[in-house]
LOSEMAR-543917 format. One record per atom (N, C-alpha, C): x, y, z. Coordinates in steps of 0.1 Angstrom, whole numbers, plus 2048, in hexadecimal, padded with zeros to 3 digits. Last residue first. Layout:
<atoms>
XYZ...
</atoms>
This chain:
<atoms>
9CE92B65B9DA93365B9E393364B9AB92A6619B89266549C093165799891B6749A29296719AE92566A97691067C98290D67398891C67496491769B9619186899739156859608FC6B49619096AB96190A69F96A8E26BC9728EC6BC9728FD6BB9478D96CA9528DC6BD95C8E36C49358D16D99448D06E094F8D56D291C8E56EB9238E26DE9318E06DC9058D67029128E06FB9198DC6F28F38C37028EB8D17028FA8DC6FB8F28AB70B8F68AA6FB8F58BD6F98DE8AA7228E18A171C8EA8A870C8C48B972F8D28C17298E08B97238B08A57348B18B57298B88B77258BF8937438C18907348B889D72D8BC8A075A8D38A07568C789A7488A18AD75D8A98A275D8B68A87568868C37698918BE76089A8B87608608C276A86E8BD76F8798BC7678438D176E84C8D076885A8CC77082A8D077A8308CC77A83D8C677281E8EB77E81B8E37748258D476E8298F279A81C8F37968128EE78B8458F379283C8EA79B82D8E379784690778384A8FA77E8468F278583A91979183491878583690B78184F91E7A483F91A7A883F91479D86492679686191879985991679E85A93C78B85E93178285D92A78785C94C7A684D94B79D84D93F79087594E7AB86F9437B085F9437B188095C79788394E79687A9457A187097379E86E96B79087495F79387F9787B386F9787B486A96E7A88999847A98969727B488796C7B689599079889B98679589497C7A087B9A47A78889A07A988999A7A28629BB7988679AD7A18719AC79C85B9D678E8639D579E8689C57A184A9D17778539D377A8609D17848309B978C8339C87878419C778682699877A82B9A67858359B277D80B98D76B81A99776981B99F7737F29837627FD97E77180A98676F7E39927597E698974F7F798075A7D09A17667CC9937617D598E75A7E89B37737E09A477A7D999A7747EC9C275D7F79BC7657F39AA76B7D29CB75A7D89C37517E49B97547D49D97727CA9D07707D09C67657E49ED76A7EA9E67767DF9D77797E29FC7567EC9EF7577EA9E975F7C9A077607C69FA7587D09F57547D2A177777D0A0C7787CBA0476C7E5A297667E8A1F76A7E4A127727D2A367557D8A2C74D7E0A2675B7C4A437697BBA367657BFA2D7617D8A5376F7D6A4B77C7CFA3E7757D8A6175B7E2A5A75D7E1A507677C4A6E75D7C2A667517CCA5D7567BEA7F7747B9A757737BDA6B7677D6A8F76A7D9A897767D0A7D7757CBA997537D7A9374F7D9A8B75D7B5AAB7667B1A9F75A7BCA987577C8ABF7707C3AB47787BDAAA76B7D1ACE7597DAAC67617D3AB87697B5ADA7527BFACF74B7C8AC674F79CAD876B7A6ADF7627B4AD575C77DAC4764789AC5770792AD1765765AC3757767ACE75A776AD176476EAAA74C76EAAF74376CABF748765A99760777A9975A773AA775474BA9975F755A9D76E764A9E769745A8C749741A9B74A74DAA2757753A70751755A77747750A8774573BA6676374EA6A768757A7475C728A6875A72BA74764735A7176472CA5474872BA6074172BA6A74E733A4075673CA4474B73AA5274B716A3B762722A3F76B72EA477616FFA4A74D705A3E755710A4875B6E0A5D7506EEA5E74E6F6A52754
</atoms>
């Protein structure tokens, strides 16, 4: 018998409630693994956490922005035309 399959016989005599307790615990650690291989923090991070996981990042790969990115970036029209 592999491991799966004793863990699976052992679910399977717990009473209902408890089996929904274990199921829930498993689904959350396979978010919580997924969370990690794919670098995604949990919910709970701050704005401030993220902005300064972006500028690691930007560091990190060295990304830099210059006054000529945003060069020409707003739109000086008037606007849409209004016929009085």
């Amino acid at each position: 018998m592999t491991f799966e399959q004793a863990v699976l016989e052992n679910l399977r005599e717990l009473p209902a409630d408890k089996q929904q307790e274990v199921l829930d615990f498993i689904q959350c650690l396979k978010h919580k693994l997924s969370s990690e291989k794919t670098n995604i923090k949990p919910d709970r991070e701050t704005f401030w956490e993220m902005t300064l996981r972006f500028r690691e990042r930007m560091e990190r790969e060295g990304i830099e922005f210059t006054d000529e990115d945003f060069a020409n970036l707003r739109d000086r029209s008037p606007g849409r035309e209004i016929d009085l």
